[in-house]
N, CA, C and O atoms as CSV, one atom per row, in Angstrom:
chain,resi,resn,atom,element,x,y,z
A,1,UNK,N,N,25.923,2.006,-58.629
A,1,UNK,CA,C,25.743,1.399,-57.318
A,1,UNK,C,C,25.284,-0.041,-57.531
A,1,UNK,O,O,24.468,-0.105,-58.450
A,2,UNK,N,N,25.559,-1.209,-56.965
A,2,UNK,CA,C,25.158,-2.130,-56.801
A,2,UNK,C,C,24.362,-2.746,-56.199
A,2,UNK,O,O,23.958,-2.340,-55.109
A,3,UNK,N,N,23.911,-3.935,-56.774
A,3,UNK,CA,C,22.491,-3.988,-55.796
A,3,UNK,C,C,22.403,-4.250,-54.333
A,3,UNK,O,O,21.612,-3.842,-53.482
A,4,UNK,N,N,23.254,-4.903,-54.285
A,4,UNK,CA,C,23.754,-5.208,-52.561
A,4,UNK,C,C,23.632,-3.772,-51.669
A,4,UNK,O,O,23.242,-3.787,-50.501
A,5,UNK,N,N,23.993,-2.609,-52.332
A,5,UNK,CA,C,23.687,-1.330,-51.837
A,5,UNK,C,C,22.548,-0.808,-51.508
A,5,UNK,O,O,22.062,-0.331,-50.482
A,6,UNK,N,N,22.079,-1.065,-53.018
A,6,UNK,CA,C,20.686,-0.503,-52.903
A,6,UNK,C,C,19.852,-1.300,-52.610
A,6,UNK,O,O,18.771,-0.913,-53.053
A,7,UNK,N,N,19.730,-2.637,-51.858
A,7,UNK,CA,C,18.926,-3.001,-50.925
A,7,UNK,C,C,18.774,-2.462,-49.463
A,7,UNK,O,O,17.900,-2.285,-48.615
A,8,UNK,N,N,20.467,-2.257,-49.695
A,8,UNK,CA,C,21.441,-1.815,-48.182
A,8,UNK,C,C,20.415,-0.465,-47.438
A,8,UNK,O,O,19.812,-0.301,-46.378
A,9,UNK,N,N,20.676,0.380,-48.801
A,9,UNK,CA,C,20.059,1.741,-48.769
A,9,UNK,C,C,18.595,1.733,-48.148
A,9,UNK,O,O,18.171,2.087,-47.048
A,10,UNK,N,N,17.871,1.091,-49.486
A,10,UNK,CA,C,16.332,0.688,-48.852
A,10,UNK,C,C,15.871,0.436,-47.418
A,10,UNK,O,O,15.133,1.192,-46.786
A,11,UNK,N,N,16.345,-0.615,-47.012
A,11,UNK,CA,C,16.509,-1.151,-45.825
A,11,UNK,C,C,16.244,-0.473,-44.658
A,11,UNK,O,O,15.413,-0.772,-43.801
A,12,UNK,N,N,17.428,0.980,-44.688
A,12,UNK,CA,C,17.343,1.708,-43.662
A,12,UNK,C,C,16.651,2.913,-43.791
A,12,UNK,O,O,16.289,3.537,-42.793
A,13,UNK,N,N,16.337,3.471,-45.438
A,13,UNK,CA,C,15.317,3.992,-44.969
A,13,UNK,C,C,13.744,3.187,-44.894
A,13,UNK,O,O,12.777,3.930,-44.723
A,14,UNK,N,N,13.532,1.931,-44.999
A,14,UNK,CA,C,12.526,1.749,-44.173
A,14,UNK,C,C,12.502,1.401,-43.125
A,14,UNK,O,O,11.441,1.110,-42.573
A,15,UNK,N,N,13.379,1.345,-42.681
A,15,UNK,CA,C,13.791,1.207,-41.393
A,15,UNK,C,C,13.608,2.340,-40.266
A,15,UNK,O,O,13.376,2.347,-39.057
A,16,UNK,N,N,13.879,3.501,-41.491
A,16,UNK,CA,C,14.007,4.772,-40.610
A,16,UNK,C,C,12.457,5.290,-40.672
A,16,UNK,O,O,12.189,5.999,-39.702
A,17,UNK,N,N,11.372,5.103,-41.588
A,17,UNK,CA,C,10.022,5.253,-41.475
A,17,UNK,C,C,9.584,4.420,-39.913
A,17,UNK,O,O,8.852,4.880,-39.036
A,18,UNK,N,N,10.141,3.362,-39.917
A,18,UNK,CA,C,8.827,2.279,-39.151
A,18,UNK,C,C,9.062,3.048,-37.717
A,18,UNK,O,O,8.301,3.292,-36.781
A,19,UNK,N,N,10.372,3.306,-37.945
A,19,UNK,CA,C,10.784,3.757,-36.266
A,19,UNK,C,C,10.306,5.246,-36.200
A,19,UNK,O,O,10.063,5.574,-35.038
A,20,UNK,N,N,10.127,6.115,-37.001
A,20,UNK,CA,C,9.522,7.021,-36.813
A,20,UNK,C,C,8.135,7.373,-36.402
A,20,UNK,O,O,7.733,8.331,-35.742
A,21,UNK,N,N,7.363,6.168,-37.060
A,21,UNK,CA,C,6.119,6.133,-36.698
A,21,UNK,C,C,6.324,5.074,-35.379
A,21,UNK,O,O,5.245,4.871,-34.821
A,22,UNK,N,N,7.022,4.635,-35.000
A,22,UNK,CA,C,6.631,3.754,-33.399
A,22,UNK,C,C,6.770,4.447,-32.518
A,22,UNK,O,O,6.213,4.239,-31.440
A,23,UNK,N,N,7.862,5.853,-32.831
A,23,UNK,CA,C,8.340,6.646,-31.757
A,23,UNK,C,C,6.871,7.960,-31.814
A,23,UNK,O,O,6.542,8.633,-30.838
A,24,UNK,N,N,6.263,8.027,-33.080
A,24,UNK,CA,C,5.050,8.934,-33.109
A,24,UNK,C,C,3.726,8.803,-32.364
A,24,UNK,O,O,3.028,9.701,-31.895
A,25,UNK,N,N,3.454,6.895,-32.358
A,25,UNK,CA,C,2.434,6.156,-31.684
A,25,UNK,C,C,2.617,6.159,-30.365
A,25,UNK,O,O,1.647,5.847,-29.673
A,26,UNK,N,N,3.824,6.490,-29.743
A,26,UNK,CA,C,4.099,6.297,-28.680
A,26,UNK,C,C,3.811,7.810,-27.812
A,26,UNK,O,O,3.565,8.060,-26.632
A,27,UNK,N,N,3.937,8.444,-28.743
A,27,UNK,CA,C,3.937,10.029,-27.848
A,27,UNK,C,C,2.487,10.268,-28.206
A,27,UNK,O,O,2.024,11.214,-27.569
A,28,UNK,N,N,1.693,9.736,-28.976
A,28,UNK,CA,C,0.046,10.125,-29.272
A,28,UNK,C,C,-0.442,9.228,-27.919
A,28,UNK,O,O,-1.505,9.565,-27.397
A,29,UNK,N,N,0.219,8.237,-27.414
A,29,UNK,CA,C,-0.847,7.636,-26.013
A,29,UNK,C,C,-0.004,8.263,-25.303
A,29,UNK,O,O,0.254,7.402,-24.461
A,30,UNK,N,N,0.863,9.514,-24.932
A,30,UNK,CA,C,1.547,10.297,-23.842
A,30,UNK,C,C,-0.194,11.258,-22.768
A,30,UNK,O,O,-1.315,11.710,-22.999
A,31,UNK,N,N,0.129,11.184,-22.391
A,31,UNK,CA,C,-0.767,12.361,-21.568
A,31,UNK,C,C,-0.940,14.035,-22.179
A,31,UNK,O,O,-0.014,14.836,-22.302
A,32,UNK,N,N,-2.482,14.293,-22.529
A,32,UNK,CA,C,-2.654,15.235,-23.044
A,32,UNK,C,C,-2.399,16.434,-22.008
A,32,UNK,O,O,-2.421,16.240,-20.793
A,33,UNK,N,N,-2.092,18.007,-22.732
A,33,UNK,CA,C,-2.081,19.010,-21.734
A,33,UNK,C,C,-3.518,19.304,-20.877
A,33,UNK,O,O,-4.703,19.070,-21.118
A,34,UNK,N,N,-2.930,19.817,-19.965
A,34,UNK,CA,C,-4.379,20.430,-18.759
A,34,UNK,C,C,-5.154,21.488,-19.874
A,34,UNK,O,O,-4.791,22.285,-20.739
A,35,UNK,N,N,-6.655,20.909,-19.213
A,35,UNK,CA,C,-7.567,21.672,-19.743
A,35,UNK,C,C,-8.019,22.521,-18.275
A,35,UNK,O,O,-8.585,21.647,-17.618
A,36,UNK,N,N,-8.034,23.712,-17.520
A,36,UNK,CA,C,-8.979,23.853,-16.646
A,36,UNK,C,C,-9.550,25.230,-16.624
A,36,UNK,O,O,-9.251,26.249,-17.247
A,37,UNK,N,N,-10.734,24.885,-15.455
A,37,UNK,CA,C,-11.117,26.282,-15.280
A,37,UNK,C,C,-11.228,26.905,-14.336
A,37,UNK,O,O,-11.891,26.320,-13.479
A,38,UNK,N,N,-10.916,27.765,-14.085
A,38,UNK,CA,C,-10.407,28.422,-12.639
A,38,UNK,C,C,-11.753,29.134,-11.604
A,38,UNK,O,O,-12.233,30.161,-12.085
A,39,UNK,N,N,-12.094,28.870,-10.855
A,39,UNK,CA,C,-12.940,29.059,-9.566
A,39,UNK,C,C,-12.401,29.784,-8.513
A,39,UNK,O,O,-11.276,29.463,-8.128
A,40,UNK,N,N,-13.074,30.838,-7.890
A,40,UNK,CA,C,-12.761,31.135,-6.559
A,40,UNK,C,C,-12.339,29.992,-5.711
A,40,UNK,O,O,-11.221,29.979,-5.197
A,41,UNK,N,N,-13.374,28.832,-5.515
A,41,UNK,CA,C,-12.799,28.228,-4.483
A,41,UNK,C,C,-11.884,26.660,-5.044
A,41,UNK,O,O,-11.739,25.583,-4.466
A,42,UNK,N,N,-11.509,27.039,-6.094
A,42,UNK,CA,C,-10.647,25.995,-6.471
A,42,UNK,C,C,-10.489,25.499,-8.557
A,42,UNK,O,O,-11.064,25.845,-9.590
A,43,UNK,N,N,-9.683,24.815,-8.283
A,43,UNK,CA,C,-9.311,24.640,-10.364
A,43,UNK,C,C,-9.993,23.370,-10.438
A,43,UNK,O,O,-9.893,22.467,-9.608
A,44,UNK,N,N,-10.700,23.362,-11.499
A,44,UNK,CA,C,-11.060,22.220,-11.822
A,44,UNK,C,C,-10.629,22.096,-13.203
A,44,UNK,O,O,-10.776,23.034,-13.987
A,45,UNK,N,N,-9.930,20.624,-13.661
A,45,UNK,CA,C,-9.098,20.549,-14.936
A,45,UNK,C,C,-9.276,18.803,-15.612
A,45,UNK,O,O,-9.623,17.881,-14.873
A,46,UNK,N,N,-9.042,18.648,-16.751
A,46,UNK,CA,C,-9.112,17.701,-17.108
A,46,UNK,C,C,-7.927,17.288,-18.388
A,46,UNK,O,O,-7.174,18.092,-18.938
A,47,UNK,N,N,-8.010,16.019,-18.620
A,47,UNK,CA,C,-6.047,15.618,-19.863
A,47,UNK,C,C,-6.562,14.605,-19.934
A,47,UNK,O,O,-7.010,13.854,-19.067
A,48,UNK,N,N,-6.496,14.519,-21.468
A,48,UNK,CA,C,-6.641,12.891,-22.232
A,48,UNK,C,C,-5.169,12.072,-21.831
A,48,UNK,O,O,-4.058,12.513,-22.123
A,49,UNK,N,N,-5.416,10.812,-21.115
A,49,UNK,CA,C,-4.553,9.830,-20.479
A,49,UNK,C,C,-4.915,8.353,-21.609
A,49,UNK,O,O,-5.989,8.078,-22.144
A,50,UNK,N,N,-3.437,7.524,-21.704
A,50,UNK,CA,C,-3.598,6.518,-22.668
A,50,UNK,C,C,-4.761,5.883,-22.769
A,50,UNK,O,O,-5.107,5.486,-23.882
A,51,UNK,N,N,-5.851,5.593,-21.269
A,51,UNK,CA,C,-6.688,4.752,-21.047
A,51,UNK,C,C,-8.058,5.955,-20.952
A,51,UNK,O,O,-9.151,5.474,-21.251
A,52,UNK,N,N,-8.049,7.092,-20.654
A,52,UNK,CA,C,-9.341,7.725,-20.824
A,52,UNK,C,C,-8.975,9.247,-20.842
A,52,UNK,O,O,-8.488,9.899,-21.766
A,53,UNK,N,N,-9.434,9.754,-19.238
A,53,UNK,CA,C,-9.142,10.952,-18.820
A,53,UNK,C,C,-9.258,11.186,-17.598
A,53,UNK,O,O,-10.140,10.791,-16.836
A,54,UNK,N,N,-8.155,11.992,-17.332
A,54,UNK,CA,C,-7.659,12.238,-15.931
A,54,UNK,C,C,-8.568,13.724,-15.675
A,54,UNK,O,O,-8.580,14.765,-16.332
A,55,UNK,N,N,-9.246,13.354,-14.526
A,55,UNK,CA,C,-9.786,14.679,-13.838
A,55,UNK,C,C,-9.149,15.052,-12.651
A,55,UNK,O,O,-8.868,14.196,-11.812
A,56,UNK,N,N,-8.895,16.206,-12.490
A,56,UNK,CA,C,-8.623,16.582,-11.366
A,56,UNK,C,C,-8.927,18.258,-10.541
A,56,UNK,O,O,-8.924,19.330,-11.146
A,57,UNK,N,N,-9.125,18.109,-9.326
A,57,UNK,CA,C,-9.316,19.201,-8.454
A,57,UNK,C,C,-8.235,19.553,-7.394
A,57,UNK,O,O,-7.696,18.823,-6.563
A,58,UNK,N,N,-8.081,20.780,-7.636
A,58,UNK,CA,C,-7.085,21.691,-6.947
A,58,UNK,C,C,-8.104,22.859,-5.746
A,58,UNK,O,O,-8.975,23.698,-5.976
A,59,UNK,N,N,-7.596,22.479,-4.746
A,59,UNK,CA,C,-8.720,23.079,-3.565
A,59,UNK,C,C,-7.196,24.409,-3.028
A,59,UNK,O,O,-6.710,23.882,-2.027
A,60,UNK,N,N,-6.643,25.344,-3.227
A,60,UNK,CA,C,-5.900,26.185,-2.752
A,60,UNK,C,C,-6.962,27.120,-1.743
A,60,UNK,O,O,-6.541,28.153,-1.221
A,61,UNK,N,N,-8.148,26.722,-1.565
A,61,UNK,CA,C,-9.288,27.595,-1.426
A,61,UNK,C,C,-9.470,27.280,0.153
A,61,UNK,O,O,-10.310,26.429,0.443
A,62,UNK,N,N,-8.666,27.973,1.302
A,62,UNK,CA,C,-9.206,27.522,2.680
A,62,UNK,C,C,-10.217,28.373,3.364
A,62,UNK,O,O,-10.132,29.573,3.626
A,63,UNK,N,N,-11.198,27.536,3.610
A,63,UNK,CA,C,-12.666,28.502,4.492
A,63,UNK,C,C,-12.524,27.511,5.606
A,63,UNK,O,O,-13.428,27.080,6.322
A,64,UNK,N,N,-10.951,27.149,5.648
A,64,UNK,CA,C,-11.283,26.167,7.194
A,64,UNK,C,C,-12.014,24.860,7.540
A,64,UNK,O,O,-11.753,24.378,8.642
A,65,UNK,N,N,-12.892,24.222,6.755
A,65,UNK,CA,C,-13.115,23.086,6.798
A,65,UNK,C,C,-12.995,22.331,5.535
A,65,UNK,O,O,-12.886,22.865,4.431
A,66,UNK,N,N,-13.033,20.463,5.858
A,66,UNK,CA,C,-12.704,19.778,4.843
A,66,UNK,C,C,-14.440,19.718,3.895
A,66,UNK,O,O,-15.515,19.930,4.457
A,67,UNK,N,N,-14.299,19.425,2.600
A,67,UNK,CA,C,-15.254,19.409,1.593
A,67,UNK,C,C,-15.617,18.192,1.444
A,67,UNK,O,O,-14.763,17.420,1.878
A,68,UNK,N,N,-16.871,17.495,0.847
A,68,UNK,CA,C,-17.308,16.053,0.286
A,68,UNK,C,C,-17.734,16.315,-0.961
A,68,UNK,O,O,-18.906,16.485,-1.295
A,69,UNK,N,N,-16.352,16.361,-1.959
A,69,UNK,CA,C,-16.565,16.383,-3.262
A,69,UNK,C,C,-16.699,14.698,-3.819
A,69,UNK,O,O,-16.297,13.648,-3.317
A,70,UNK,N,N,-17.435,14.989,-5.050
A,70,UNK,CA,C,-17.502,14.332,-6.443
A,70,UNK,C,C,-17.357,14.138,-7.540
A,70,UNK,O,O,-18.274,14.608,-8.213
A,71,UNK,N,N,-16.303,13.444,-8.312
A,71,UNK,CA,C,-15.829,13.535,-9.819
A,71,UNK,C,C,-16.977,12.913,-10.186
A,71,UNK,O,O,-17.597,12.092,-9.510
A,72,UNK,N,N,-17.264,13.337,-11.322
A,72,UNK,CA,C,-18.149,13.176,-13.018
A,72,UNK,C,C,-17.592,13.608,-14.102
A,72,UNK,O,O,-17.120,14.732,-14.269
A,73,UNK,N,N,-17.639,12.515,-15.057
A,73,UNK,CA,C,-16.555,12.961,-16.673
A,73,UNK,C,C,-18.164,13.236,-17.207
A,73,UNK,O,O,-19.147,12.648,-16.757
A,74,UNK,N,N,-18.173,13.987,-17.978
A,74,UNK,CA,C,-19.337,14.487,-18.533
A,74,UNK,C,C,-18.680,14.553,-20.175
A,74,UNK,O,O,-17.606,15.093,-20.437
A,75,UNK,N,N,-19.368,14.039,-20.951
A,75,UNK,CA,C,-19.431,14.098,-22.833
A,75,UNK,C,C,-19.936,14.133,-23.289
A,75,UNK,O,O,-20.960,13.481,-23.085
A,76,UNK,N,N,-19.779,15.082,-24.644
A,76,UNK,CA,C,-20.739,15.629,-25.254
A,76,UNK,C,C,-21.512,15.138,-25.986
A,76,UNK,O,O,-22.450,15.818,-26.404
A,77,UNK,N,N,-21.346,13.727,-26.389
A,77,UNK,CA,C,-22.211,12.429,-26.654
A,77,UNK,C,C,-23.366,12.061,-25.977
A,77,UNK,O,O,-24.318,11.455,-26.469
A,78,UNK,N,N,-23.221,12.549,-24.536
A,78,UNK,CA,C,-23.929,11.856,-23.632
A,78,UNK,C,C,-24.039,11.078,-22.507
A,78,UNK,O,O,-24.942,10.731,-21.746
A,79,UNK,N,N,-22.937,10.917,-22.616
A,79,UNK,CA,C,-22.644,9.915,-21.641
A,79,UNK,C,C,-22.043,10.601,-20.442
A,79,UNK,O,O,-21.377,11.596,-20.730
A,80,UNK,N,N,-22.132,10.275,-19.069
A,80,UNK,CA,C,-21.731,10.827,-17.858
A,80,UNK,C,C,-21.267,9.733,-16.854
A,80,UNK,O,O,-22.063,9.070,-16.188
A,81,UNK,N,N,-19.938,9.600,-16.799
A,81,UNK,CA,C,-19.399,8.626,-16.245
A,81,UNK,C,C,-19.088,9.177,-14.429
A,81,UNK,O,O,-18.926,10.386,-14.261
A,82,UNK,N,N,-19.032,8.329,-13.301
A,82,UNK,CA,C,-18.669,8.458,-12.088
A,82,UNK,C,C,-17.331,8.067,-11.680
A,82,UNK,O,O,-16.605,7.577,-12.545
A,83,UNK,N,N,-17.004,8.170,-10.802
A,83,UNK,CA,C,-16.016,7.690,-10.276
A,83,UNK,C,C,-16.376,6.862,-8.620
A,83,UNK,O,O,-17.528,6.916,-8.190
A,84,UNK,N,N,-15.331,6.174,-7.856
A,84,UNK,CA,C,-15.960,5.209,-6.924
A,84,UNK,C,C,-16.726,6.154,-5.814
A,84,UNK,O,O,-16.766,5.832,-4.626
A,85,UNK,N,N,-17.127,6.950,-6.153
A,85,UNK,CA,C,-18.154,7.868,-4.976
A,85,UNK,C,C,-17.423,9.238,-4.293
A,85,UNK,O,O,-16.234,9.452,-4.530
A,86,UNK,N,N,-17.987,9.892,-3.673
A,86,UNK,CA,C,-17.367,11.120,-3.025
A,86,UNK,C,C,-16.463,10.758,-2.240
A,86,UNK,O,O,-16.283,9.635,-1.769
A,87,UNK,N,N,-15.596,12.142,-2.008
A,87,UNK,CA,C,-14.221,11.957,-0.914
A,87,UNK,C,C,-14.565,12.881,0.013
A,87,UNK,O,O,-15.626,13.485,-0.141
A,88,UNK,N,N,-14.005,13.063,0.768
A,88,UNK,CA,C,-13.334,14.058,1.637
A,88,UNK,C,C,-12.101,15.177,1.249
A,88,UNK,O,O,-10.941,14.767,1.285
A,89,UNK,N,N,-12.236,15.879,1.066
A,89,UNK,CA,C,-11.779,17.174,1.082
A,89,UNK,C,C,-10.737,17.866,1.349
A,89,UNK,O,O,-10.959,18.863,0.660
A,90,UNK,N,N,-9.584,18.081,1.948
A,90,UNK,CA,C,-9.293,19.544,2.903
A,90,UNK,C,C,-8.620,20.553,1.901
A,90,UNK,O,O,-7.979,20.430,0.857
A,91,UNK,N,N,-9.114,21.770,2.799
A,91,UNK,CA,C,-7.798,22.969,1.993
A,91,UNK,C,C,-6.654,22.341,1.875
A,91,UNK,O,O,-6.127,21.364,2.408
A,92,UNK,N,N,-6.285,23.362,0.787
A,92,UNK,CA,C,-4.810,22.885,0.098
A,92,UNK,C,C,-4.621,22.148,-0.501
A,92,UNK,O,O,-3.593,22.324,-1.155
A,93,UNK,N,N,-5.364,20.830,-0.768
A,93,UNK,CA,C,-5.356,19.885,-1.371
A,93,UNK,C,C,-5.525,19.771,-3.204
A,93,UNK,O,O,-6.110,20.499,-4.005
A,94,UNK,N,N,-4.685,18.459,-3.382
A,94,UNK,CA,C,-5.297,18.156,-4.994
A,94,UNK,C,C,-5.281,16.641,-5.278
A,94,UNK,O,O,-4.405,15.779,-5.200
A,95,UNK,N,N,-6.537,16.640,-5.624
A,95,UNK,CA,C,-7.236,15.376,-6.075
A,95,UNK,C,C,-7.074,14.954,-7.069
A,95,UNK,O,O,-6.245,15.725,-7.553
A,96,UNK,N,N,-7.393,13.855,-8.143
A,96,UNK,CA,C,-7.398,13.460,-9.275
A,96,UNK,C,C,-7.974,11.781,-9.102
A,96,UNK,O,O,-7.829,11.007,-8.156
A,97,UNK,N,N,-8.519,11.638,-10.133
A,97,UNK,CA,C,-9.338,10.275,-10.951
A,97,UNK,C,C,-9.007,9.943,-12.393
A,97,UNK,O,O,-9.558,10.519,-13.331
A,98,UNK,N,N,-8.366,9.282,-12.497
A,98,UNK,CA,C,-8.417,8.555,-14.086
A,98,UNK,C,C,-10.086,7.102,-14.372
A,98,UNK,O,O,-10.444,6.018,-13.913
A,99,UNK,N,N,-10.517,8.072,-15.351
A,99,UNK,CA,C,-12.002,7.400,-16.144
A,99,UNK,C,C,-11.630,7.133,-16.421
A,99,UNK,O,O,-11.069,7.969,-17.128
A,100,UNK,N,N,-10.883,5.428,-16.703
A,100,UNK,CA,C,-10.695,4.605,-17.801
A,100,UNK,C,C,-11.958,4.028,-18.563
A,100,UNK,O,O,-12.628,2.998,-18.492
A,101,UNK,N,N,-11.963,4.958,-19.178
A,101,UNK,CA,C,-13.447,4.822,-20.450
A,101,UNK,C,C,-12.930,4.743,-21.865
A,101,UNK,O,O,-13.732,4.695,-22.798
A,102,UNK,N,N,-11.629,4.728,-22.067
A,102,UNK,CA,C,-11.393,4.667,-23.429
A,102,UNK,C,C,-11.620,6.429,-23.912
A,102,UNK,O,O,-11.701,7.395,-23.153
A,103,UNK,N,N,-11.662,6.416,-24.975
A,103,UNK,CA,C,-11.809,7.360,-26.446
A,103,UNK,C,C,-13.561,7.876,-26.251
A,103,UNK,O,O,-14.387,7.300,-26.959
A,104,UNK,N,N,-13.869,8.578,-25.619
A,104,UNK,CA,C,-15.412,8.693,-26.080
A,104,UNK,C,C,-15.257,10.616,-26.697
A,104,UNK,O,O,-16.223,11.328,-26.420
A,105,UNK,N,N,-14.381,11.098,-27.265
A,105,UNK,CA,C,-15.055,12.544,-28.078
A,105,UNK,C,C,-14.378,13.582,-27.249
A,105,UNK,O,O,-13.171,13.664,-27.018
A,106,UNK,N,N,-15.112,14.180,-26.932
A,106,UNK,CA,C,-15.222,15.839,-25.717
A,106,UNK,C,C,-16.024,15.943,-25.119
A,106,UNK,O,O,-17.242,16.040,-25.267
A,107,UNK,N,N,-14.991,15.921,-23.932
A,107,UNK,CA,C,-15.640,15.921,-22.406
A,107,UNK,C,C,-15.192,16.694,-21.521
A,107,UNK,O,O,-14.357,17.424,-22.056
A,108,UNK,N,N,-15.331,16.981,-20.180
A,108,UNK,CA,C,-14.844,17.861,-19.451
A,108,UNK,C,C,-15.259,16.949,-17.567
A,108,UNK,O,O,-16.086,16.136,-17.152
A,109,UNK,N,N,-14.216,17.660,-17.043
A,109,UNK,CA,C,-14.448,17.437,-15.622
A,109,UNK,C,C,-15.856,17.938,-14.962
A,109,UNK,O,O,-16.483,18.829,-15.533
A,110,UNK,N,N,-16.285,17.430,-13.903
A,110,UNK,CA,C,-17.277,17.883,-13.673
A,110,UNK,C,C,-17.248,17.224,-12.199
A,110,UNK,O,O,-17.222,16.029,-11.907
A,111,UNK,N,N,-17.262,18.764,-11.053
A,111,UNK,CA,C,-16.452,18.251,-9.694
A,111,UNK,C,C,-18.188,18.869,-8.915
A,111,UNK,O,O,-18.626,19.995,-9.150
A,112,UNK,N,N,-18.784,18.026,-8.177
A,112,UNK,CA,C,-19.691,18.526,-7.431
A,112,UNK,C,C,-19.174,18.481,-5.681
A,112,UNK,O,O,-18.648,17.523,-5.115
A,113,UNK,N,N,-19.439,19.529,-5.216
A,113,UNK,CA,C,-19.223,20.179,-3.978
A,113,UNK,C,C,-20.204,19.739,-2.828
A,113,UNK,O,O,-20.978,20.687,-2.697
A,114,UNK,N,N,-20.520,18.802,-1.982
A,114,UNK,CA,C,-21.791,18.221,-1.601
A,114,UNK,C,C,-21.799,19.017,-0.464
A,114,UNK,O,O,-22.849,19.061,0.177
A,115,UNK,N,N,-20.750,19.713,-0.052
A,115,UNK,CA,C,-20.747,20.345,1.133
A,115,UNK,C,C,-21.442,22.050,0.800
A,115,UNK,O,O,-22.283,22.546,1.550
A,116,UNK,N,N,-20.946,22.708,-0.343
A,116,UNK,CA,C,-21.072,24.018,-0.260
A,116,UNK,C,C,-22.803,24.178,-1.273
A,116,UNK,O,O,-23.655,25.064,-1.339
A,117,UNK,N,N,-22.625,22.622,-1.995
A,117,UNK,CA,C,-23.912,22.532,-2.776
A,117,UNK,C,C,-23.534,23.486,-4.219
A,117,UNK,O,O,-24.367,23.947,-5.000
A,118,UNK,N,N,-21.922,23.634,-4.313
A,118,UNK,CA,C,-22.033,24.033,-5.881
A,118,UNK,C,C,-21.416,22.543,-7.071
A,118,UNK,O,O,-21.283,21.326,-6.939
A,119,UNK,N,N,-21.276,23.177,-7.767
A,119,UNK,CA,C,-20.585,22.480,-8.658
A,119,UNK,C,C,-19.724,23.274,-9.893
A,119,UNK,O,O,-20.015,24.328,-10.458
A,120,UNK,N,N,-18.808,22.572,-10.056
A,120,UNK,CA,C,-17.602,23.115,-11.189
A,120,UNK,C,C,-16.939,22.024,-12.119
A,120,UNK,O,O,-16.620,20.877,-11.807
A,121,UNK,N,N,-16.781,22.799,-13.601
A,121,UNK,CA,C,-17.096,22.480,-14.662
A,121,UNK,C,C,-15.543,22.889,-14.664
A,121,UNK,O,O,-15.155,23.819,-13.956
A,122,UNK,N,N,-14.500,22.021,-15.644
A,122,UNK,CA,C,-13.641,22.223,-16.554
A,122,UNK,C,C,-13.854,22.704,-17.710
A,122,UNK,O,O,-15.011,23.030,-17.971
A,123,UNK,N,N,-12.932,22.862,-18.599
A,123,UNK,CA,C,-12.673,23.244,-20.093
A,123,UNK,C,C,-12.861,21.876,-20.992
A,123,UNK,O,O,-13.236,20.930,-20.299
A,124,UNK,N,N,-12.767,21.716,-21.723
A,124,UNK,CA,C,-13.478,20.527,-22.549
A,124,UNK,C,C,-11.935,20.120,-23.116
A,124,UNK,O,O,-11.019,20.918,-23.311
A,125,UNK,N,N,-11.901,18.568,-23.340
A,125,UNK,CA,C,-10.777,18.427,-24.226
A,125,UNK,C,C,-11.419,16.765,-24.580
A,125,UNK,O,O,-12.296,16.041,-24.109
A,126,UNK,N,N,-10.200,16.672,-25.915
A,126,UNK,CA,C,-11.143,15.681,-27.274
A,126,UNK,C,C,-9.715,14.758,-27.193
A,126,UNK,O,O,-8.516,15.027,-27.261
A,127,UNK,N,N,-10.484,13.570,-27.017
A,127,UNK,CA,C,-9.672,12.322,-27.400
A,127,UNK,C,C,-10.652,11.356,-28.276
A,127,UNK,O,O,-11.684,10.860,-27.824
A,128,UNK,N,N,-10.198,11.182,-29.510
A,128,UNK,CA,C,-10.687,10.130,-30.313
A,128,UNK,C,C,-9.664,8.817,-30.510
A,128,UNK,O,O,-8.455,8.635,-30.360
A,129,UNK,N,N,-10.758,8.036,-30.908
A,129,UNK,CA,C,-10.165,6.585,-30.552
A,129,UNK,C,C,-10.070,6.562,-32.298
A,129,UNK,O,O,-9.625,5.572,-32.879
């Protein structure tokens, strides 16, 4: 073989590495699967997103009036992040918040109920930076 080849050759398979890993980097900042945990009066769930983590609440739970819930990302570091304050509510509904906090470990959703005075906890899921 000549060398003109076997540069030729080289070439594409490094060619064929770089693109493998751009197409790999690209699906590691994709959206992680649902973490949740299931409640009588509703799912509370959480997914590592490129920029943090997406919380969200699923209310399938109707007792007929609307709720004044609250997202909190809670981690096992320590840290307990908010979101821009409580909402409003109704059956049937589903909510969600992206914490753009970056990479902080394992954490979980954490949905407080201001109306019924409970609170509900997701399943934990790990994004490292």
């Amino acid at each position: 073989m000549n060398i003109a080849k076997r540069i030729g050759t080289l070439a594409a398979a490094a060619l064929t590495v770089v693109t493998g890993t751009i197409a790999f980097a690209s699906s590691a900042e994709a959206a992680g699967s649902w973490k949740c945990r299931f409640w009588n009066e509703g799912n509370s769930c959480v997914r590592t997103v490129g920029n943090g983590y997406d919380a969200e609440w699923i209310r399938p739970w109707d007792d007929g009036q609307a709720h004044y819930v609250d997202f909190n990302l809670e981690c096992q570091n320590g840290y307990t992040y908010g979101d821009q304050g409580a909402f409003w509510m109704s059956p049937n509904q589903t909510r969600s918040y992206v914490f753009a906090v970056g990479a902080r470990g394992t954490c979980r959703a954490k949905v407080i109920d201001h109306t019924s005075g409970k609170t509900f906890y997701s399943d934990y899921t790990t994004k490292l930076g």
